[in-house]
Backbone bond lengths (Angstrom), bond angles and torsions (degrees), N, CA, C in turn:
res aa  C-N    CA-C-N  psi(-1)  N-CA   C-N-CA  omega(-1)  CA-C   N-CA-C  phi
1 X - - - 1.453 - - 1.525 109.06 -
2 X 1.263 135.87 154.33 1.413 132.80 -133.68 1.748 84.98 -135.22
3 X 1.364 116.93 124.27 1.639 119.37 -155.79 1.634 94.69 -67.15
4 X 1.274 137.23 -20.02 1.040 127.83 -160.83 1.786 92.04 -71.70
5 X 1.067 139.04 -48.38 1.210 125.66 -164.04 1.287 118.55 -74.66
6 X 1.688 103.11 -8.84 1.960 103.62 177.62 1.341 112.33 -71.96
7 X 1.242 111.29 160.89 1.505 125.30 -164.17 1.738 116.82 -67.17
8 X 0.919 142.96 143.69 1.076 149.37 -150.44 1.912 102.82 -58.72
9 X 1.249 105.39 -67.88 1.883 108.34 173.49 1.164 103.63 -50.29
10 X 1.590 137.63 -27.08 1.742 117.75 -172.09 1.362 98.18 -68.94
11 X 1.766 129.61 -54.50 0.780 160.05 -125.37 2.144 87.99 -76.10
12 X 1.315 110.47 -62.30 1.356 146.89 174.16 1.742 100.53 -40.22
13 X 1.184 107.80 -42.95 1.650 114.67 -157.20 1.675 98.35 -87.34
14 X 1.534 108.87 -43.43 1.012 128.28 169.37 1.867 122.96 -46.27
15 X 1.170 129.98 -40.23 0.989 146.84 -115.22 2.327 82.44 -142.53
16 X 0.892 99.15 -10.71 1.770 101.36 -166.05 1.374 90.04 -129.47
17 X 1.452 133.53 -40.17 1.274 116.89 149.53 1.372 142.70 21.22
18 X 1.177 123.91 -97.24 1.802 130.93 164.32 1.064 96.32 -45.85
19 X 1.524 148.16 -53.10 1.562 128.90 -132.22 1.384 83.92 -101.41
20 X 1.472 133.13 -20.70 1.442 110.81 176.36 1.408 112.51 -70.00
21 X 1.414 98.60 -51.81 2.045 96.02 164.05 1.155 143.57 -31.03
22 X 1.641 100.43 -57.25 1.475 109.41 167.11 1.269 101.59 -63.23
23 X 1.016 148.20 -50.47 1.693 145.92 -164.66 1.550 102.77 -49.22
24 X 1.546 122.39 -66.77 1.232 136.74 162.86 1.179 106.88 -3.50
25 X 1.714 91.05 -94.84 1.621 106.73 177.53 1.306 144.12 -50.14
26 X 1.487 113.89 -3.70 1.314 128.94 178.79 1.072 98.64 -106.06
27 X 1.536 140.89 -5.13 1.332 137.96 158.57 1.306 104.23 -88.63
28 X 1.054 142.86 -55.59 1.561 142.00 176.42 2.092 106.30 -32.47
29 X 1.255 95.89 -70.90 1.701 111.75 179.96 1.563 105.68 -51.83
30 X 1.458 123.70 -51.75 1.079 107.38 174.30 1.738 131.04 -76.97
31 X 1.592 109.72 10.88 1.187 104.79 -178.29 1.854 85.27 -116.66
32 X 0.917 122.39 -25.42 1.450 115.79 154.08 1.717 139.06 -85.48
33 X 1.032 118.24 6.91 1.683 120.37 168.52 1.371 90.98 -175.55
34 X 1.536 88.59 151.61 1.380 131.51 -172.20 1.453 126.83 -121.50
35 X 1.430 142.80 140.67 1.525 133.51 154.05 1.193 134.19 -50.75
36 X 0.746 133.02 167.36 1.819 123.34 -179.09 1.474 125.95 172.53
37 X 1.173 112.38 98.90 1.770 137.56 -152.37 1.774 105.51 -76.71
38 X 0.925 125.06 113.99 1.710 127.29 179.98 1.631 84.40 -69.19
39 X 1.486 105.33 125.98 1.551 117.20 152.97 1.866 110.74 -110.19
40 X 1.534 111.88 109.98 1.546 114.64 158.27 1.626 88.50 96.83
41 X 1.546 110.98 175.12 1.077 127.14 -156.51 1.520 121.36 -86.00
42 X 1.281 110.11 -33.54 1.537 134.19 -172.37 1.410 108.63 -25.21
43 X 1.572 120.51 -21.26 2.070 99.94 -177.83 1.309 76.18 -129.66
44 X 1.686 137.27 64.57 1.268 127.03 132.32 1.506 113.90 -71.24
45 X 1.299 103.39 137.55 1.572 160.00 7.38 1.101 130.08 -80.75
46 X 1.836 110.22 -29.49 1.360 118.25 -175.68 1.509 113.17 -74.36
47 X 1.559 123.67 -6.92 1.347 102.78 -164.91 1.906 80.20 -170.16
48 X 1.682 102.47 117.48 1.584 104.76 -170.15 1.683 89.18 -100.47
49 X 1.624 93.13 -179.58 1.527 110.87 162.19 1.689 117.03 -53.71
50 X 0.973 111.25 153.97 1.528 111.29 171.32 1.828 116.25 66.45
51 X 1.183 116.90 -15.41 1.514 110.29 -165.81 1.671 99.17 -86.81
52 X 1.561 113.06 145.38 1.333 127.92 -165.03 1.724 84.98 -104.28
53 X 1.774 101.91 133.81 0.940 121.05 157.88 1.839 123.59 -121.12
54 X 1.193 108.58 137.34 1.827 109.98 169.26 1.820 105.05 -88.01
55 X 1.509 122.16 140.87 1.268 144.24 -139.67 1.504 94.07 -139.41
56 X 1.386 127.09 160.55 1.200 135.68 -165.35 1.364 76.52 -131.15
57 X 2.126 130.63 134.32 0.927 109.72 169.18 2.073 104.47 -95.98
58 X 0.952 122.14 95.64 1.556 138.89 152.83 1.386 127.86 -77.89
59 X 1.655 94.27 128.70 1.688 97.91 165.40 1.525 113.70 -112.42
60 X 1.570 103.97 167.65 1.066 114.79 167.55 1.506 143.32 -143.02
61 X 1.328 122.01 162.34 1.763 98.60 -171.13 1.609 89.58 -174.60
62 X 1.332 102.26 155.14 0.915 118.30 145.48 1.732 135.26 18.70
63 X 1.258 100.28 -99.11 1.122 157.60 172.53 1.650 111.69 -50.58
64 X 1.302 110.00 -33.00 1.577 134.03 -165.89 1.652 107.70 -116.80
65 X 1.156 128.86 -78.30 1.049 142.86 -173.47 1.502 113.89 168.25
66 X 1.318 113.01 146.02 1.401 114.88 178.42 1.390 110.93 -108.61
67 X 1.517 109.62 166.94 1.916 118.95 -177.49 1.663 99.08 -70.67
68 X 1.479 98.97 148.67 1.703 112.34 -168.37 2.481 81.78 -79.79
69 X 1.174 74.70 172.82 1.475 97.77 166.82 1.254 119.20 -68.48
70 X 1.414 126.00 136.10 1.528 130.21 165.72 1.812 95.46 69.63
71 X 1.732 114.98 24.11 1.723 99.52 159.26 1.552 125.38 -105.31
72 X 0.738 112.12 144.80 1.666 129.19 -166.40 1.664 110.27 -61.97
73 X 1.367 120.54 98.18 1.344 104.27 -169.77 1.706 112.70 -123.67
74 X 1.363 115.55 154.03 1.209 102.90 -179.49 1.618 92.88 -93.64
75 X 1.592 114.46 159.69 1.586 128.37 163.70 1.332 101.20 -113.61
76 X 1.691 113.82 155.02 1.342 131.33 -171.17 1.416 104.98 -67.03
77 X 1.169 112.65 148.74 1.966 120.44 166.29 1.319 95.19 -35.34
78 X 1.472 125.77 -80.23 1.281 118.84 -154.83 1.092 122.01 -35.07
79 X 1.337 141.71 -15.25 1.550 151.45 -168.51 1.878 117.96 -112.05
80 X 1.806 86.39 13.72 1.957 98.89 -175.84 1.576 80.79 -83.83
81 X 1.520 105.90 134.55 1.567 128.00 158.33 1.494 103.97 -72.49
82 X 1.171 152.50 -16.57 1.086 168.51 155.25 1.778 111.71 -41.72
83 X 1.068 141.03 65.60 1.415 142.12 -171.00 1.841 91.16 -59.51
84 X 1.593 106.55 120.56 1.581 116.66 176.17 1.625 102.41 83.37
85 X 0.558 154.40 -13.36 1.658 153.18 -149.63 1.567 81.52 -103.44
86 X 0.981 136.93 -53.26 1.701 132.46 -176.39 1.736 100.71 61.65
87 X 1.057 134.92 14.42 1.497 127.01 -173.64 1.660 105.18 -97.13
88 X 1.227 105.80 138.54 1.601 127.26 -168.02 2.101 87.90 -73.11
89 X 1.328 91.65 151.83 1.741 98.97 177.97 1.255 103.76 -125.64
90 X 1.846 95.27 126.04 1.855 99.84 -167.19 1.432 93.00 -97.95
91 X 1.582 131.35 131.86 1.380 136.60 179.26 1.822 104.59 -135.34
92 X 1.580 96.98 179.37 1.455 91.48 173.84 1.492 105.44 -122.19
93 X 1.626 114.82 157.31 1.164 124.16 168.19 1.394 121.94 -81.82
94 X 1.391 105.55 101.90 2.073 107.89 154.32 1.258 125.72 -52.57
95 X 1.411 104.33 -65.63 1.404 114.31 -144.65 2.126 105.80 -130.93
96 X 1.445 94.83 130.95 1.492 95.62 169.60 1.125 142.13 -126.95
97 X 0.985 156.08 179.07 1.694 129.21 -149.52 1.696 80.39 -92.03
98 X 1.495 82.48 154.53 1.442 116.62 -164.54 1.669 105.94 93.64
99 X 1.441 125.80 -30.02 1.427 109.82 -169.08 1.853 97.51 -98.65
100 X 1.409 91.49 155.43 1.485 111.58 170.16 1.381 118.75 -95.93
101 X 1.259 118.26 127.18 1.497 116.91 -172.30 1.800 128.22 -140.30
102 X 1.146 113.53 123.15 1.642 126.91 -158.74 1.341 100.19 -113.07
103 X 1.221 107.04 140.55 1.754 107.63 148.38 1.812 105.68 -133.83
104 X 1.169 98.22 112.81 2.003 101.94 -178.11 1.837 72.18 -140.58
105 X 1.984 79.78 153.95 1.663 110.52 173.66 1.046 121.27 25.19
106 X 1.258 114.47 61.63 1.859 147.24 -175.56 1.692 94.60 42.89
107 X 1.025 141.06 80.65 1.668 145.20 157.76 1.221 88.15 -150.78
108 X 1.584 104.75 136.15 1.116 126.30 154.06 1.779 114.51 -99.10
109 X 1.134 111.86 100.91 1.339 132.57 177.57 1.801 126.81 -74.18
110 X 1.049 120.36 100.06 1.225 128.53 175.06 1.952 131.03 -109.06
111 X 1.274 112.33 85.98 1.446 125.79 -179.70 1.645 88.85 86.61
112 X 1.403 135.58 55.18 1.075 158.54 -123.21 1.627 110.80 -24.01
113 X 1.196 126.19 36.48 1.647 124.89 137.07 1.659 138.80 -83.29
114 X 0.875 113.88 143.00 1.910 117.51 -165.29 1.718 83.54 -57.83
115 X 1.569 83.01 145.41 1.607 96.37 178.57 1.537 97.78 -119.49
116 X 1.558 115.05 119.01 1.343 135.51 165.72 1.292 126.23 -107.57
117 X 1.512 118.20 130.77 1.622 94.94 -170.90 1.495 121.41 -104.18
118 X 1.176 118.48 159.15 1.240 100.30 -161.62 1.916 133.81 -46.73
119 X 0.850 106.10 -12.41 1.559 125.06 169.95 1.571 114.56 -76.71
120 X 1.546 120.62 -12.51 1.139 130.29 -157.50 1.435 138.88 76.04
121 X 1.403 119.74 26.10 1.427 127.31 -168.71 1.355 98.91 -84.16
122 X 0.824 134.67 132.94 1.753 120.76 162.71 1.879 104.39 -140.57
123 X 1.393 109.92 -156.56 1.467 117.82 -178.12 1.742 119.57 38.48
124 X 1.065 119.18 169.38 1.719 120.97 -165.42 1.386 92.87 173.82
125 X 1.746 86.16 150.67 1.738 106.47 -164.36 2.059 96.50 -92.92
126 X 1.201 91.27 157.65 1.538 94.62 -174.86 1.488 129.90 99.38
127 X 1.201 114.50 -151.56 1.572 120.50 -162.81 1.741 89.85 -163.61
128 X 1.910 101.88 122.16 1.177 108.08 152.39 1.487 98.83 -125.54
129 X 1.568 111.27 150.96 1.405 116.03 175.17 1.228 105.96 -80.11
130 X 1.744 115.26 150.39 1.666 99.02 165.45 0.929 140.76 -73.59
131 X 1.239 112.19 141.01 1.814 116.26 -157.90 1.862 96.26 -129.67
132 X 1.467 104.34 146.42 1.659 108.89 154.96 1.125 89.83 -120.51
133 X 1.749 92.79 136.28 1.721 116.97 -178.67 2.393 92.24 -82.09
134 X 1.082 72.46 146.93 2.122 88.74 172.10 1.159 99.51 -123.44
135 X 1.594 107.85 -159.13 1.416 116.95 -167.88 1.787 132.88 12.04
136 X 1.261 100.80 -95.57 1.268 117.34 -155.22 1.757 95.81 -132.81
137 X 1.169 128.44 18.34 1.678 138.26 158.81 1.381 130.08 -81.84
138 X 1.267 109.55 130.07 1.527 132.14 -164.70 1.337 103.41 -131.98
139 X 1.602 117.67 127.85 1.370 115.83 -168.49 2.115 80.70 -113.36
140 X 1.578 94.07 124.05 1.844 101.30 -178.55 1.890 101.68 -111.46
141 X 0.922 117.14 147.58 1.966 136.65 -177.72 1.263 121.18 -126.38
142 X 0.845 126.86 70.42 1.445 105.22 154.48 1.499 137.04 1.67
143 X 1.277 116.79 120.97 1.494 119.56 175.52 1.583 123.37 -59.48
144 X 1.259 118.22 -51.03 1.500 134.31 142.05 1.281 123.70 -66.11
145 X 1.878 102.23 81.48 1.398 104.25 -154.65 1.931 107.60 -69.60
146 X 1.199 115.28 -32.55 1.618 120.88 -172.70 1.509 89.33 -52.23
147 X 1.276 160.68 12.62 1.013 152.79 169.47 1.803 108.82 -114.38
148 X 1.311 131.92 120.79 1.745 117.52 -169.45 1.453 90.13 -123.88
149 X 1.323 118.05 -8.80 1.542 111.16 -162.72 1.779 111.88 -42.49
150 X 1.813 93.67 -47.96 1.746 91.05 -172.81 1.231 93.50 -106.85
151 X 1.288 133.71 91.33 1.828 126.13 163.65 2.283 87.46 -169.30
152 X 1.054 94.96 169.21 1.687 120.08 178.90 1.238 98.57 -47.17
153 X 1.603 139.54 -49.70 1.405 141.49 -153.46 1.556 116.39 -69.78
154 X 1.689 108.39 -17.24 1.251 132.28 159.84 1.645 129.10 -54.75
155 X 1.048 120.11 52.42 1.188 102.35 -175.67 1.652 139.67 -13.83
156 X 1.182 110.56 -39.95 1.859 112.32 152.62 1.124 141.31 -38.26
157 X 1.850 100.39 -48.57 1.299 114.15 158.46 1.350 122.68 -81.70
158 X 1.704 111.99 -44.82 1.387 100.75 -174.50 1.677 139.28 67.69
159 X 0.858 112.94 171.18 1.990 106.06 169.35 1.318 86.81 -49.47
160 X 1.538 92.42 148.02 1.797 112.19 160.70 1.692 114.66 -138.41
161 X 1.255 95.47 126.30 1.550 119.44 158.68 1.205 136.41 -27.81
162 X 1.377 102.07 74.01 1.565 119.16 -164.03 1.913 103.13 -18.56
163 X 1.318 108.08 -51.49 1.806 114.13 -169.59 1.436 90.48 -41.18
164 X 1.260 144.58 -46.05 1.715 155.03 -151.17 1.753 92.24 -85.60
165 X 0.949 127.08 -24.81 1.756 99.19 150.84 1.181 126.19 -56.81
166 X 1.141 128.32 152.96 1.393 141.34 -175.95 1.576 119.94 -123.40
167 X 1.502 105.13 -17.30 1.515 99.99 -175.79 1.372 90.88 174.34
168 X 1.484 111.37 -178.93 1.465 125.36 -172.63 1.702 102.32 -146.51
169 X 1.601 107.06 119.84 1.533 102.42 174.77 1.444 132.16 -49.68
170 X 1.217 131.67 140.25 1.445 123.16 161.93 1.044 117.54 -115.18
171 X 1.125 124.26 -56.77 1.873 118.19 175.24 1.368 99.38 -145.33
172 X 2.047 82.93 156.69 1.879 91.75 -168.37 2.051 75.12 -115.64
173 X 1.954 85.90 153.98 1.547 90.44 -153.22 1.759 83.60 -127.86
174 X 1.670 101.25 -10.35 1.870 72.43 -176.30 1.775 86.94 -141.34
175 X 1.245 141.18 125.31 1.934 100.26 30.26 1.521 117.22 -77.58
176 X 1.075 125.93 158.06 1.799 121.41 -176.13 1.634 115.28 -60.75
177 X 1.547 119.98 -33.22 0.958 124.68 166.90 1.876 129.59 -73.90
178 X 1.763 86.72 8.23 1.670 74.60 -166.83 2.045 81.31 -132.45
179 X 1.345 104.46 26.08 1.896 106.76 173.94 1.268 106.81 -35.93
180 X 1.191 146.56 122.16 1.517 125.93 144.07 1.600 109.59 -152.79
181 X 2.043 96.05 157.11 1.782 87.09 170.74 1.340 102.59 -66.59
182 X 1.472 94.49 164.22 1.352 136.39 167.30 1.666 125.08 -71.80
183 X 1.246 96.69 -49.95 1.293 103.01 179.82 1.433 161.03 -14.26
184 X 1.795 88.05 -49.16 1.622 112.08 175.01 1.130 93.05 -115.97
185 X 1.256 155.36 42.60 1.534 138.37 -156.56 1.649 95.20 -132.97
């Protein structure tokens, strides 16, 4: 049947279609991923100053499930060492409750094997005592380990509370030449 002869409201419904979709779906994506700007150096190589990443917004606990090892997570503002800076700190996860985790004479030690990440980062400056994480504890590192300010080795920060993730990276989209998943990185 040839739309010109359908009735005026089909015609109407038809015609509003896509933009209700797209509307949909741009509510779906935005209540599921987010932007998220690397401030400062701390996950050099895997993740520079300035490069825009999209974020999965995920929680976690306990109770729920916790982040696998070596995943890329953002932490809430409230936990920026930065007084005013208000910027979320993207780090990676080592260690999860149940695991035991050291860093003596640059190894970072996990259930006492060297912890490498899949990209090959390994070793870190400093001294953590050994600790087994419980509850709801996540021991997070920095990729650019000579930097501890934003990772567990910080005493300020310390273990963090898995619930205090906010999301998990998936792909960094800007600079255009440097697009890539996140995933294995």
């Amino acid at each position: 049947m040839n739309d010109r002869y359908a009735n005026p409201a089909e015609r109407q419904r038809k015609k509003w279609r896509p933009y209700r979709i797209a509307i949909v779906l741009a509510i779906i994506v935005f209540m599921l991923l987010a932007p998220e700007v690397q401030n400062g150096n701390y996950m050099d190589p895997t993740i520079s100053d300035g490069q825009v990443l999209v974020v999965t917004k995920s929680r976690y606990s306990a109770k729920r499930k916790a982040p696998e090892h070596d995943k890329l997570v953002i932490l809430e503002k409230t936990l920026s060492l930065d007084a005013g800076a208000g910027d979320n700190i993207i780090t990676r996860v080592i260690a999860v409750p149940g695991d035991t985790v050291e860093v003596k004479n640059g190894k970072v030690l996990v259930n006492e094997e060297e912890y490498v990440t899949k990209n090959g980062i390994k070793g870190a400056k400093g001294n953590f005592k050994s600790t087994r994480l419980e509850g709801n504890e996540v021991f997070v590192l920095s990729d650019n380990r000579s930097v501890k300010k934003y990772d567990s080795r910080n005493p300020e920060l310390g273990l963090v509370d898995m619930r205090e993730i906010k999301g998990n990276v998936l792909f960094r989209v800007w600079p255009l030449n440097k697009i890539a998943v996140m995933k294995d990185r």
